[in-house]
N, C-alpha and C positions, 0 to 999 in steps of 0.2 A: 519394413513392418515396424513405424516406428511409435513405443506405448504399449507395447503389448510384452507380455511376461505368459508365463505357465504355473499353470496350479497346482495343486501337487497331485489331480488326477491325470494332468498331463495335456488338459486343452489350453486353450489359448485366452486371454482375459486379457480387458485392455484397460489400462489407466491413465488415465485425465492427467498431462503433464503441464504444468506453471513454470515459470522463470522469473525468476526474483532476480532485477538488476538496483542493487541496495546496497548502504555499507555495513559493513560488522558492529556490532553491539559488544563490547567484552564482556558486559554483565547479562546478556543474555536476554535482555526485556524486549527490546526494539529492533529497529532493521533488518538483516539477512537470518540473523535467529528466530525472530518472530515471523518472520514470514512463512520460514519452514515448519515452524511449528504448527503454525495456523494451516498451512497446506496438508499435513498426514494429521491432522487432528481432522481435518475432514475428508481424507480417504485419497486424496491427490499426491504425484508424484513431484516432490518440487526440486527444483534447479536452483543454483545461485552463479550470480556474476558479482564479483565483491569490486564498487569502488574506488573505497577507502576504507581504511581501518579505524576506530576510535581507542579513544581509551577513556572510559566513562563509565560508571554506577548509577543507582538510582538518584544521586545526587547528582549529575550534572558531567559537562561533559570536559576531560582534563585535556584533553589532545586529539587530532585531524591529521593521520598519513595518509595521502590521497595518491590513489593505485595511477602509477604509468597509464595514461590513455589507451598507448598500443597494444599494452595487455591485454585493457580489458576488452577490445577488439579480437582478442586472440581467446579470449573467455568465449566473447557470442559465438564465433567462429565453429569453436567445437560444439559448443552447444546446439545452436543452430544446422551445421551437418549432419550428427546424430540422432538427435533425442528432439526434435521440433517439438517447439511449446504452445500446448493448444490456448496457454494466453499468458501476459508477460505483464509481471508489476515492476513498476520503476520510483523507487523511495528516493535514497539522497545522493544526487550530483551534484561535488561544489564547486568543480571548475567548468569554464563554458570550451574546454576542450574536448574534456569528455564529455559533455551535452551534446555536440560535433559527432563522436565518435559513435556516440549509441543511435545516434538520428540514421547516421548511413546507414548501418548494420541494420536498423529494424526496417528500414527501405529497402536493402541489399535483398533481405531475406522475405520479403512482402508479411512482417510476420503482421497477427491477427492477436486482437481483444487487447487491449495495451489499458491497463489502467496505470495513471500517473497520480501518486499523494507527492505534490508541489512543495517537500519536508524543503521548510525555509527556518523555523527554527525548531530548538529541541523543545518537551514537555517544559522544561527546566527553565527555556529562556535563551538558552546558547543560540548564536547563529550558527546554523549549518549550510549556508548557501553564501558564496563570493558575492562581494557585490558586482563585480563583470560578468558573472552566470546569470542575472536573473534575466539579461535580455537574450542571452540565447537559450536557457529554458524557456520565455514566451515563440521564442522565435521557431525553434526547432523542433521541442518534443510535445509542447499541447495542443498543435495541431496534430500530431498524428494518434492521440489517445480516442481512444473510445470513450472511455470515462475520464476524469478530472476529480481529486476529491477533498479540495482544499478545506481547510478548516477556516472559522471569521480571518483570524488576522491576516493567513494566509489570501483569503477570496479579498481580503479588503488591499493588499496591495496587488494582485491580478485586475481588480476590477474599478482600483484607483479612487475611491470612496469610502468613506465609514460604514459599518455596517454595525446598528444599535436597537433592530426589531427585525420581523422576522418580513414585513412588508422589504426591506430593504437586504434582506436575506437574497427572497423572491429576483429581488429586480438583480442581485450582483449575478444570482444562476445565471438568470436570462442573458445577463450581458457577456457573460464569461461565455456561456454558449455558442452565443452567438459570433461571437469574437473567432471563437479557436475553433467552433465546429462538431465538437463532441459530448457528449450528456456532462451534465454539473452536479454534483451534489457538495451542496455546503452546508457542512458539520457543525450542527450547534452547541456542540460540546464545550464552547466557552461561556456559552448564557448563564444565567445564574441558577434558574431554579429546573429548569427542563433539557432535557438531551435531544431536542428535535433537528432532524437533517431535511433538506429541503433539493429535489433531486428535477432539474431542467434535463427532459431531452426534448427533440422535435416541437418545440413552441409550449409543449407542458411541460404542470407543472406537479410534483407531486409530494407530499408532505410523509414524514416519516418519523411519528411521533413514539417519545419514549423517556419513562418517568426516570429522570436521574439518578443514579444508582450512589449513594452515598460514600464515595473510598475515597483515599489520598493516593491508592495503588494504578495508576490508568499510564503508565510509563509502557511506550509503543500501542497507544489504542489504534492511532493513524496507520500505522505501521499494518497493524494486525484487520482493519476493516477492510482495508484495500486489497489485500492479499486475499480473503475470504470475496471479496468482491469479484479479482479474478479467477477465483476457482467457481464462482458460479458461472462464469461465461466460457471458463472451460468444458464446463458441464455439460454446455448448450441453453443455459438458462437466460429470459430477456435480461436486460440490466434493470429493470423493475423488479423481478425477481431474485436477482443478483443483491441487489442491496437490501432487498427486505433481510434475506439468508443471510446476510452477512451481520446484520445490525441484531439481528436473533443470536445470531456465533455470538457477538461482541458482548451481550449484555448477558449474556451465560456465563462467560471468560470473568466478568467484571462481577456478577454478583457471586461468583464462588468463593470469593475472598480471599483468596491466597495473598500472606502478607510477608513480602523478605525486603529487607535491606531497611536503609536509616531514610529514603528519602521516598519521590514515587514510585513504591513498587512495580514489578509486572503485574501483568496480568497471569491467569490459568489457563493456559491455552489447552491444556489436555485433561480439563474436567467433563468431557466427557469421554472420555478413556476410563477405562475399568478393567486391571489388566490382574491377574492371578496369579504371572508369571514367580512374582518372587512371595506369594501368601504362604 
């Protein structure tokens, strides 16, 4: 019976579970914190498989300890036995061993609804991807995603061209798609004046337009779309649906203005939490 808890009248209730396979965040903004966050800020049970560890602020990223492969094999493992995740985000793998190892395990286990954000660098600029992982990330995990949700710079080396309008937005979805198989949406969060995402599945195409929220605060936005993205497909929601709900989450998070640290902040992942507990 697995997702299911009691209430406190004693029946049975069942909750939507995620698996976040990401690295840790120390400051809390991006990767496996964000993702949790964003998972109970919308009523889902989330899971993590950690990795790597960083060591990083909103300014940038000081250091990469990258978790034993076998481990995090030994992470799915339990997970996977247990507590099946009725869908699974996968943020940052820097080595292409554990791209390897995560590919079996989500084949081992026929797991379902895989959204991949292809995290190749940080907010900041840092790399977070080997250069020896990026061909078995092509190779291994974006075929088997349901969703893909690369951002420009990101789709522009997936899809091996510049991307400088939204005509050419268009065509990287389509190619990216088509390539690896599984819906695209590419995140125009680097344009200058507009936040529109542009979302390929099955030969369409669908636009996702939305007025740029004005912050320097957007540290793990990637992090945190995708995540919300697979909680919609946990849900049972299309991935049309799935990304609208998500890009609604995002720009709720993002206009609440929560402002910490010296560089780009987080976001608010729990501005819509309203809790009493300590009033």
């Amino acid at each position: 019976m697995r997702g299911r808890q009691r209430n406190k009248g004693g029946s049975d209730m069942t909750r939507k579970t995620v698996l976040t396979i990401a690295g840790s965040d120390s400051s809390g903004g991006a990767g496996i914190q964000a993702d949790l966050k964003t998972m109970t800020a919308l009523g889902l049970y989330g899971m993590s498989v950690i990795t790597a560890l960083t060591a990083q602020n909103t300014m940038g990223v000081a250091g990469i300890f990258d978790v034993d492969p076998a481990f995090t094999a030994s992470q799915m493992d339990c997970v996977f036995q247990d507590i099946f995740p009725d869908a699974v985000k996968i943020g940052m793998v820097s080595q292409k061993e554990m791209i390897g190892v995560i590919g079996d395990k989500l084949e081992e286990y026929q797991a379902k609804n895989i959204v991949l954000d292809p995290v190749m660098v940080s907010t900041s600029g840092s790399r977070l991807l080997a250069e020896d992982a990026m061909d078995a990330l092509a190779g291994r995990l974006l075929p088997l995603a349901a969703v893909m949700t690369p951002n420009i710079p990101e789709a522009e080396i997936l899809w091996g061209k510049s991307i400088k309008n939204e005509k050419q937005m268009e065509e990287a979805a389509r190619g990216i798609g088509e390539k690896y198989g599984g819906a695209v949406l590419v995140k125009g969060g680097h344009q200058v004046a507009e936040a529109n995402d542009v979302l390929y599945q099955n030969g369409k195409l669908i636009w996702f337009r939305e007025k740029r929220i004005d912050s320097t605060n957007t540290h793990g936005t990637g992090c945190t779309l995708s995540s919300a993205i697979a909680c919609g497909l946990a849900m049972g929601k299309s991935v049309e649906e799935s990304v609208r709900a998500a890009k609604t989450y995002l720009t709720g998070a993002l206009a609440s203005g929560l402002d910490l640290g010296k560089g780009n902040g987080p976001l608010d992942h729990c501005f819509m939490v309203d809790s009493e507990v300590y009033s």
